[in-house]
C-alpha positions as CSV (number, residue, x, y, z in Angstrom):
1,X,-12.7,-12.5,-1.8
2,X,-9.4,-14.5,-1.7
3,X,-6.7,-12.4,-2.1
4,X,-3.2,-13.3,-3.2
5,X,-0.2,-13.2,-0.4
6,X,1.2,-10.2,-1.7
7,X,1.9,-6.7,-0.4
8,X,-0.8,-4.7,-2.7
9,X,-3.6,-3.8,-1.2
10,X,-7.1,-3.9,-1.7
11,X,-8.4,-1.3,-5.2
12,X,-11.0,0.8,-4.9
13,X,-8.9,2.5,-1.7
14,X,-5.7,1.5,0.0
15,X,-5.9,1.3,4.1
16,X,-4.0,-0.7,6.7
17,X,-4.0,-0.8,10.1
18,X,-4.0,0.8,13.3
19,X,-3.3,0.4,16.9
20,X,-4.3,0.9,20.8
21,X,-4.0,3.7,22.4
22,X,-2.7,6.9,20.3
23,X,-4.3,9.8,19.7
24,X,-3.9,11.7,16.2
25,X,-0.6,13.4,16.2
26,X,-2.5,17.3,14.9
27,X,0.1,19.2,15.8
28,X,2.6,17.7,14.1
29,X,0.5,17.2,11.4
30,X,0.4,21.1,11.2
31,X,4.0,21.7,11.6
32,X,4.6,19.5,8.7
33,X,2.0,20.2,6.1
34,X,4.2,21.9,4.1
35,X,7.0,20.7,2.2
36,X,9.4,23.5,2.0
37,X,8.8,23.2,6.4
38,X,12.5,23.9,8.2
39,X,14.4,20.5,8.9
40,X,13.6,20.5,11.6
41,X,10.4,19.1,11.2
42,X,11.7,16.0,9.5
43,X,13.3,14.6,12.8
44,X,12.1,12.0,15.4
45,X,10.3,13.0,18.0
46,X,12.9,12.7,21.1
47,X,10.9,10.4,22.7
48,X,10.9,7.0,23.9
49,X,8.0,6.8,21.9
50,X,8.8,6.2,18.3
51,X,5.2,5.9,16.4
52,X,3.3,9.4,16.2
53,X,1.3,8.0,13.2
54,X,-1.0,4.8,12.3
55,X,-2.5,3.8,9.3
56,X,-5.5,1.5,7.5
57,X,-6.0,0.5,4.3
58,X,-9.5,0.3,3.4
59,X,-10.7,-3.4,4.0
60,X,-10.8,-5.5,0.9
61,X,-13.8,-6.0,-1.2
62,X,-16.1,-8.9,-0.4
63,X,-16.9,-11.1,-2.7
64,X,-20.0,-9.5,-3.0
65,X,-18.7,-6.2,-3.8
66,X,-16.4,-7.5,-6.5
67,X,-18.0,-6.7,-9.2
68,X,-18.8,-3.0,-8.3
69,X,-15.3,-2.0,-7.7
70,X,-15.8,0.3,-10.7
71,X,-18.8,2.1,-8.7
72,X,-18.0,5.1,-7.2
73,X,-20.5,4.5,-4.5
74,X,-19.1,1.1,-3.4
75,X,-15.7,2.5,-3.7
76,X,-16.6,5.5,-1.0
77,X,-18.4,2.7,1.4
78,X,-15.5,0.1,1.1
79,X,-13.2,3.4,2.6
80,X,-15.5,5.0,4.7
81,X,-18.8,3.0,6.3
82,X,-17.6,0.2,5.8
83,X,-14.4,0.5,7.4
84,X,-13.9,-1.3,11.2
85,X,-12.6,1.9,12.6
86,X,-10.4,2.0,15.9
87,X,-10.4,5.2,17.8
88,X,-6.6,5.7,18.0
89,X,-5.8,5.7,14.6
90,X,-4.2,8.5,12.8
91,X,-6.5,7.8,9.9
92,X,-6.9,5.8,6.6
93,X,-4.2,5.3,3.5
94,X,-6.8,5.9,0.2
95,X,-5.1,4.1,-3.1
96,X,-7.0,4.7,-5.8
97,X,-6.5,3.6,-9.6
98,X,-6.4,6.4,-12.1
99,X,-8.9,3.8,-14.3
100,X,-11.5,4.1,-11.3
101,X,-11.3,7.9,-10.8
102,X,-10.7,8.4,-15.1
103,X,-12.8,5.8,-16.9
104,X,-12.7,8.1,-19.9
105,X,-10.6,11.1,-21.0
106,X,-11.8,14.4,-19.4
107,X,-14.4,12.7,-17.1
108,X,-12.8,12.2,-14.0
109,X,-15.0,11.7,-11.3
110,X,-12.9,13.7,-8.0
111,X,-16.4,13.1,-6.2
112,X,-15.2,9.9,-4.8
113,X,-12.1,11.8,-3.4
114,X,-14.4,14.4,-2.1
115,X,-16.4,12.1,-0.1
116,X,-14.0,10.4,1.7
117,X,-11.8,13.5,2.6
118,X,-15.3,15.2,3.9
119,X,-16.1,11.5,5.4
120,X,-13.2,11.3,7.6
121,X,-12.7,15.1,8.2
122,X,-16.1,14.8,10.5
123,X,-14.4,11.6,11.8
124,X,-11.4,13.9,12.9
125,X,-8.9,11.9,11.0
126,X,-6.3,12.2,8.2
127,X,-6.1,11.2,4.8
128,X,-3.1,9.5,2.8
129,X,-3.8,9.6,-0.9
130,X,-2.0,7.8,-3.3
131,X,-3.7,7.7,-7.7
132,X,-1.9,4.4,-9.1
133,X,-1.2,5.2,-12.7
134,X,-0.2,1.6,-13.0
135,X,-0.8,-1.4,-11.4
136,X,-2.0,-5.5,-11.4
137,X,-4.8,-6.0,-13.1
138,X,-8.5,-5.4,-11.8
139,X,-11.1,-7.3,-12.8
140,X,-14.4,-5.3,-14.4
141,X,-17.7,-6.4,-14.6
142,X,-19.7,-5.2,-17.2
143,X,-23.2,-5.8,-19.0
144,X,-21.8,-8.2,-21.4
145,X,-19.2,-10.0,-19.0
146,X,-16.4,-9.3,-17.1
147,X,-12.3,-8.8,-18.0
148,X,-9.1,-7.7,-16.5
149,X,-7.8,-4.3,-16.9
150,X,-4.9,-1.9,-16.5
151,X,-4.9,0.4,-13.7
152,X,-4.2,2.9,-16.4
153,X,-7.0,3.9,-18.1
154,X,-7.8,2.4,-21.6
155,X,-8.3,5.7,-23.3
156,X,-4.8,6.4,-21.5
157,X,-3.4,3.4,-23.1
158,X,-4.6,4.0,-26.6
159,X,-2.5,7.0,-26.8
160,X,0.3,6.1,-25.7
161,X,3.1,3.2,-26.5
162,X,2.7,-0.2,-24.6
163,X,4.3,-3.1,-23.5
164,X,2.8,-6.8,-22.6
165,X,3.5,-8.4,-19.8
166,X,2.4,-11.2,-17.3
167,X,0.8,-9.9,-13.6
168,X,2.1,-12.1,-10.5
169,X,-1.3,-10.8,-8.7
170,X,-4.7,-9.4,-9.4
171,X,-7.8,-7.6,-7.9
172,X,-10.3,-10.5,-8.9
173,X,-13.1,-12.7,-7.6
174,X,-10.5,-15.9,-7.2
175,X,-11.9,-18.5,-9.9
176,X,-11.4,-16.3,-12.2
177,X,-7.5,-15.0,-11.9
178,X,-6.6,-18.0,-9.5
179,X,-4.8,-20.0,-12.9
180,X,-3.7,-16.6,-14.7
181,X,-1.0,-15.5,-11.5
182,X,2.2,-15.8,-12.5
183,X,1.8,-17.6,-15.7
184,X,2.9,-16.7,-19.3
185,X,0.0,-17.3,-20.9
186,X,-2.0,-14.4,-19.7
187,X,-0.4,-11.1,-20.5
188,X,-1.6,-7.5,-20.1
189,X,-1.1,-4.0,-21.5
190,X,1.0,-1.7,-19.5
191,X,2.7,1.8,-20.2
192,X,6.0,2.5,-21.6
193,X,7.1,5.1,-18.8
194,X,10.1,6.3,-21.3
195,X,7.1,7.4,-23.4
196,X,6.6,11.5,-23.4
197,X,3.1,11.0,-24.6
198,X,2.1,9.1,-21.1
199,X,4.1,11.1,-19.0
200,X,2.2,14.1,-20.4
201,X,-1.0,12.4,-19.2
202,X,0.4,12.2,-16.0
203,X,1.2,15.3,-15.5
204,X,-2.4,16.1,-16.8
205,X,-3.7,14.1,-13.8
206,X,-1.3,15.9,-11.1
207,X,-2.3,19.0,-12.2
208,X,-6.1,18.2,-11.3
209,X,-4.9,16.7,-8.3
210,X,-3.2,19.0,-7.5
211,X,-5.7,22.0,-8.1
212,X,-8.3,20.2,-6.1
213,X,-6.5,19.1,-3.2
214,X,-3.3,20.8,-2.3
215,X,-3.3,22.2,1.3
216,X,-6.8,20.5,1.9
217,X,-6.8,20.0,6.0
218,X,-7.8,16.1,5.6
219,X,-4.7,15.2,4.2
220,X,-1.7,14.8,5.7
221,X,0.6,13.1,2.8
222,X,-0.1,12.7,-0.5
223,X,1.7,10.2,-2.2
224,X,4.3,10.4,-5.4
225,X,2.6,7.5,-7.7
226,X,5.5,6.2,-10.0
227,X,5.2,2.1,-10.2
228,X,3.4,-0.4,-9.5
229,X,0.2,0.3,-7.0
230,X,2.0,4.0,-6.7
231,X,4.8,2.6,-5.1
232,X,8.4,2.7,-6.4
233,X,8.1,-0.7,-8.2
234,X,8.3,-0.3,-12.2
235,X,6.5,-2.9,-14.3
236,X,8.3,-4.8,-16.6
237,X,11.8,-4.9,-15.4
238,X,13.3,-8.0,-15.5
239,X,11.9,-9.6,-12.2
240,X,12.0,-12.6,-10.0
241,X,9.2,-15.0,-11.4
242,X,9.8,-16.1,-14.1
243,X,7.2,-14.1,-16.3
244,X,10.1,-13.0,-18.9
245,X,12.6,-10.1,-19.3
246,X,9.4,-7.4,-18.8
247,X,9.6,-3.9,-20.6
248,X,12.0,-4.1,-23.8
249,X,14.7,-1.8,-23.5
250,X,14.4,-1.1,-19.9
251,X,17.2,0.3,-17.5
252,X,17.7,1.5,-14.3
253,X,18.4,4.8,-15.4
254,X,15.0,5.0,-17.2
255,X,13.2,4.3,-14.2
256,X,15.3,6.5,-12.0
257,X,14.6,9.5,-15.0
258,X,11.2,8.7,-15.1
259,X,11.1,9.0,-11.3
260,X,12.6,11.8,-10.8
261,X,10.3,13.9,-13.6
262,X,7.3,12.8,-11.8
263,X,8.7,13.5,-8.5
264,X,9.0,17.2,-10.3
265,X,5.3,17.0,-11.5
266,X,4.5,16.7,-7.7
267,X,6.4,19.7,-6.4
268,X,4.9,21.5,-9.1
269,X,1.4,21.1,-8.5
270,X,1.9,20.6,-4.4
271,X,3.5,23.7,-2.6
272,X,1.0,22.7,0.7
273,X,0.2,19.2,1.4
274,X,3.2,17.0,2.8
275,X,4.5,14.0,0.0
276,X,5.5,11.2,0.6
277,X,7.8,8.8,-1.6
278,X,7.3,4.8,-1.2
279,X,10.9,3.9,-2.0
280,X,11.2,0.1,-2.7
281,X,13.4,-0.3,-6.2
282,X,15.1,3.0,-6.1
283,X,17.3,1.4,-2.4
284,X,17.9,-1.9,-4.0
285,X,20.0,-0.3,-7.0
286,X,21.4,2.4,-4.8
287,X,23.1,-0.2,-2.9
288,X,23.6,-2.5,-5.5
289,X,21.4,-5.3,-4.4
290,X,22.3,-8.4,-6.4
291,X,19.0,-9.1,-8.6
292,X,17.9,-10.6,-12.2
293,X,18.5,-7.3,-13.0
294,X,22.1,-5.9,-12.9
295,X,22.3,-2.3,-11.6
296,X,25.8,-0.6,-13.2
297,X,28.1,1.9,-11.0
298,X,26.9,4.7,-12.5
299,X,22.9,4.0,-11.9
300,X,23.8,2.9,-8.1
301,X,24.9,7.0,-7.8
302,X,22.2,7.8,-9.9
303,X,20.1,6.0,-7.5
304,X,21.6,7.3,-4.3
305,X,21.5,10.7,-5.1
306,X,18.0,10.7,-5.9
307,X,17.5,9.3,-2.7
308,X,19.2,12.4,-0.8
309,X,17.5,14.4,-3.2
310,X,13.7,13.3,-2.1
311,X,15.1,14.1,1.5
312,X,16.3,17.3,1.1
313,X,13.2,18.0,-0.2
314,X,11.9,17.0,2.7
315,X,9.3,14.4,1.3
316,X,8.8,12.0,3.7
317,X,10.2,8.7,3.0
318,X,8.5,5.5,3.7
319,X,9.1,2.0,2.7
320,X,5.9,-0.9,1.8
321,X,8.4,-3.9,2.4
322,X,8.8,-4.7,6.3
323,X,7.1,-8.2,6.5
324,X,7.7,-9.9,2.7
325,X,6.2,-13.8,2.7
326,X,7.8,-16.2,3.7
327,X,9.9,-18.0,1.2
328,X,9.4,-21.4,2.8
329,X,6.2,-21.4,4.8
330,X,3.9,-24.0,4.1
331,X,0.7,-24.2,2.2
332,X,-2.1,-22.5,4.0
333,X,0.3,-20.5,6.2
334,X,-0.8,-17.5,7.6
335,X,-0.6,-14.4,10.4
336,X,-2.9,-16.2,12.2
337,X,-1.1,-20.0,11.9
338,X,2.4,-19.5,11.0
339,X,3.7,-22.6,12.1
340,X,7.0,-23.0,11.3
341,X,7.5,-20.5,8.7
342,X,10.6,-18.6,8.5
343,X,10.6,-15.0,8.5
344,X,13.6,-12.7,7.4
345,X,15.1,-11.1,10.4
346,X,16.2,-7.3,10.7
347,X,19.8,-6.7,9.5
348,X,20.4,-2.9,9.6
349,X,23.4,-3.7,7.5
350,X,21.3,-5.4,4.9
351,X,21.6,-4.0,1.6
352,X,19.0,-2.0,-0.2
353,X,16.2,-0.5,2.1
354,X,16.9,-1.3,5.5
355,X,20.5,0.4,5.2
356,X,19.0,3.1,4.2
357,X,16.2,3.6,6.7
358,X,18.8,2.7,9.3
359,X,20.7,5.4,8.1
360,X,17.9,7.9,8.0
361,X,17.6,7.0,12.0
362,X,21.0,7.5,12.6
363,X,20.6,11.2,11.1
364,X,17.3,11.4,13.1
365,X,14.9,11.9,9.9
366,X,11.4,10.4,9.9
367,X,10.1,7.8,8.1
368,X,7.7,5.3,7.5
369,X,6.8,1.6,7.5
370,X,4.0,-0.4,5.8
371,X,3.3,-3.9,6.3
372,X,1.5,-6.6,4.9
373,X,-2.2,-8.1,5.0
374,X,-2.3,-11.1,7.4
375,X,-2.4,-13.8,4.9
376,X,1.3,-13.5,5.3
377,X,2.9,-15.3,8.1
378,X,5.5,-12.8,8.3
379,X,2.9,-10.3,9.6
380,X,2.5,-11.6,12.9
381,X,3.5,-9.8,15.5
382,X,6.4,-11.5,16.6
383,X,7.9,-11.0,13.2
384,X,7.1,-7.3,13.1
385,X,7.5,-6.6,16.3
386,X,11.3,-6.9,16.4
387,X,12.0,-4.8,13.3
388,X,9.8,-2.1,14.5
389,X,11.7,-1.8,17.7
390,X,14.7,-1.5,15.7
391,X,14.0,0.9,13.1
392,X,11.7,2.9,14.9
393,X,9.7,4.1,12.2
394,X,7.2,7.6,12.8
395,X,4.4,6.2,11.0
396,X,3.0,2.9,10.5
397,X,0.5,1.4,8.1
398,X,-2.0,-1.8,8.2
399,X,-4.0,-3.5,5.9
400,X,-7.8,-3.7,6.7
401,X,-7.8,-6.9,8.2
402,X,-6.0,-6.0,10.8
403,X,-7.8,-3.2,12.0
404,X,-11.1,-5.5,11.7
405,X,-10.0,-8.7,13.9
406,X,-8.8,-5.5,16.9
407,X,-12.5,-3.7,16.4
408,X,-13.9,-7.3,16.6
409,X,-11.9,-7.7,20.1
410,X,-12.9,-4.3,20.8
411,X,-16.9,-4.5,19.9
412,X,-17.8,-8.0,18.8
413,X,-18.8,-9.0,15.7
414,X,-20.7,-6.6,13.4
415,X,-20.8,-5.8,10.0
416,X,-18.0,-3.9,9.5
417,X,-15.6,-6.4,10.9
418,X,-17.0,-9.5,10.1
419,X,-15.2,-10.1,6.8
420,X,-12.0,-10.5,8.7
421,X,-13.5,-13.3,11.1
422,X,-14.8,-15.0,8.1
423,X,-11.4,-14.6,6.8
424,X,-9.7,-16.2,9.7
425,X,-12.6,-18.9,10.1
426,X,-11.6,-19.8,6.1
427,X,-8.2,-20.1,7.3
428,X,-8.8,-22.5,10.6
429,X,-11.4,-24.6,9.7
430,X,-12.0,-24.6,5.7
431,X,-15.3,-25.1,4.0
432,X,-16.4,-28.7,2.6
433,X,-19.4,-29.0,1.1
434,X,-22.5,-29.7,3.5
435,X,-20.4,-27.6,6.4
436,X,-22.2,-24.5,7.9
437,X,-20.8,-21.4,8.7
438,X,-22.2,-21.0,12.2
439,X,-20.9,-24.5,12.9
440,X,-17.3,-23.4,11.6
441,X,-16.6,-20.1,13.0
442,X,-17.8,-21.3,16.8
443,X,-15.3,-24.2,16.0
444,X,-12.3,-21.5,15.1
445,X,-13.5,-18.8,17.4
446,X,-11.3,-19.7,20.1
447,X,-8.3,-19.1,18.3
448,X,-9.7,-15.7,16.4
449,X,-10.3,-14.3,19.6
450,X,-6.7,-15.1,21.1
451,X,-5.7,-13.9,17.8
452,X,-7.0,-10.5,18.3
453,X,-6.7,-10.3,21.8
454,X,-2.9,-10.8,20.7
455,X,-3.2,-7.5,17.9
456,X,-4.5,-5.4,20.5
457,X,-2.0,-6.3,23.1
458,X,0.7,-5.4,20.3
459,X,-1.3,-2.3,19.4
460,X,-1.3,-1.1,22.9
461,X,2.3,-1.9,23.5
462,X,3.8,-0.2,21.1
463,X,1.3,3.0,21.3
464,X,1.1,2.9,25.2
465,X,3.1,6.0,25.6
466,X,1.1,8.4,23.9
């Protein structure tokens, strides 16, 4: 599968990567499983050593497993079996979409969870686990053909009020959504979140979460879904490609409001497991990042004190944002060829979420970092690497393909890792008709293994001290 240069990861289950030479941080795990833990537990570990955590997403679904991304089964392997695992990491980020677990009302299937939580528990690693209750649309093949869905469920959907709206990216075998990204014509239901009716069937969902799951020993955060791909991105504001004016009637406030009442859900039905809060929107109105769409005095405030709110709280903050694309690269431009894209340095004095992670660091509170999958240039290491060093983040989370080009340094090629080397073989030396695989990868192999060699040297670096 070819996947879009955006930030979201794979569906079926969310993972990213990890690094050399750490070893999973239990005991402060332990000390900070609960989230009404002293304050002390919150702060950096005075070390020279900044990351105590690392992270995978799941790899994404081949082309072959496109079409099953509505089977549980396929979904378990895709975060379990058929993950390239590296021995250091702290564990795997799960992201599942509430149409996956839900496909109709009263029938959700919390086997998948199950699995994967007794999967990795055996493995001795940790869970993150995020249920998207909205998110781009994922393709679903069915007896009679194949369409693009919500991540909320239909049955969710009819219930509740909706609004249309374009999708700048898609979970898809690539024909088929490569001409519907980011254009007009194509448009999709999504929730009102100002609606009381949907978030009652939230709450419904938290609730079973949370009855299942809080305080199990696999996890180690479970994270507050409010926006897009449970992340705090809400669909249909006003945004930056040119898709229309998004949600009618939306406002900051709403979004903050809405936030903060699912925020409440979670605390309600978790008193155990450690959340976790992917800020993203909520920084850019609290500093009054200038955008399409105009954040007033009053919602900035709004904003900000929400912000302080979530950390006295002590959920653990974390921010999906460190390596964005690059707004100039050229076509074809990758992690793994960069060229001469241009990636945005660190500015702690950046507006929106670097201010405030920089401020977090100054008041020596933990948080987290997610970057991006390496289709985007901005992902090498030399792009990270710097902002890392600067922000010193606790945790740190991959995408898939990261994790499978350092087990492929590590062990070869196999099965598990071998959709990342056909990723970077698609990249160096692209398919024509009449070409052969073989014949192509042996031709791009000498770059994919400097490539890796150069992801485990920058795993190993910044994890050496543990």
């Amino acid at each position: 599968m070819k996947c879009l240069p955006c930030r979201a990861p794979a569906i079926g289950l969310a993972l990213f990567v990890c690094f050399g030479c750490l070893a999973p941080p239990a005991a402060t795990v332990r000390a900070e499983n609960s989230r009404d833990a002293t304050k002390a537990d919150n702060r950096a570990h005075p070390s020279d050593h900044f990351l105590e955590e690392l992270y995978f997403y799941p790899p994404s679904f081949s082309r072959e497993a496109i079409p099953h991304v509505f089977d549980p089964n396929w979904i378990v392997r895709n975060a379990t079996t058929d993950f390239p695992q590296i021995d250091e990491m702290s564990g795997v980020a799960v992201m599942l979409y509430w149409a996956q677990l839900c496909p109709a009302e009263d029938r959700c299937n919390f086997t998948i969870i199950d699995r994967i939580l007794d999967f990795w528990a055996k493995a001795g690693k940790k869970i993150i686990l995020s249920v998207a209750t909205t998110g781009p649309p994922i393709e679903r093949f069915t007896s009679s053909g194949k369409e693009f869905i919500s991540a909320t469920p239909e049955w969710v959907l009819n219930k509740v009020a909706t609004f249309r709206s374009p999708s700048n990216n898609f979970f898809g075998i690539f024909p088929d959504w490569e001409n519907m990204a980011n254009n007009k014509k194509y448009t999709f239901p999504f929730p009102r979140y100002d609606d009381p009716r949907f978030l009652s069937e939230v709450k419904k969902l938290v609730q079973q979460l949370g009855e299942r799951y809080d305080g199990h020993p696999a996890l180690t955060y479970v994270r507050i879904a409010t926006g897009k791909a449970a992340e705090d991105n809400p669909i249909g504001r006003a945004n930056g490609y040119g898709l229309g004016t998004g949600m009618p009637g939306y406002t900051n406030h709403m979004w903050i409001d809405y936030s903060r009442k699912v925020n409440e859900l979670y605390f309600a039905s978790f008193r155990k497991s450690r959340l976790e809060f992917d800020m993203g929107w909520m920084a850019i109105v609290a500093y009054g990042v200038k955008t399409i769409t105009p954040s007033t005095a009053s919602e900035q405030k709004e904003a900000r004190e929400f912000l302080d709110y979530l950390v006295r709280r002590n959920v653990f903050i974390a921010f999906n944002g460190i390596a964005p694309p690059s707004a100039n690269a050229p076509a074809g431009t990758t992690a793994i060829n960069p060229e001469a894209a241009s990636c945005p340095n660190y500015d702690p004095r950046q507006p929106g979420a670097y201010m405030f992670l920089a401020e977090l660091g100054r008041r020596r509170i933990a948080f987290g970092l997610e970057g991006n999958s390496l289709q985007s240039a901005c992902e090498a290491p030399r792009s990270i690497g710097p902002i890392l060093e600067h922000l010193r983040p606790r945790r740190f989370v991959f995408f898939g393909d990261t994790a499978g080009l350092i087990n492929f340094r590590r062990r070869g090629l196999n099965e598990v890792n071998r959709f990342a080397v056909d990723w970077a073989t698609n990249i160096l030396v692209p398919w024509f008709k009449g070409s052969k695989d073989d014949v192509r990868r042996n031709q791009a192999m000498p770059r994919i293994e400097q490539f890796a060699a150069e992801l485990d040297q920058f795993a190993r670096r910044l994890t050496i001290a543990r």
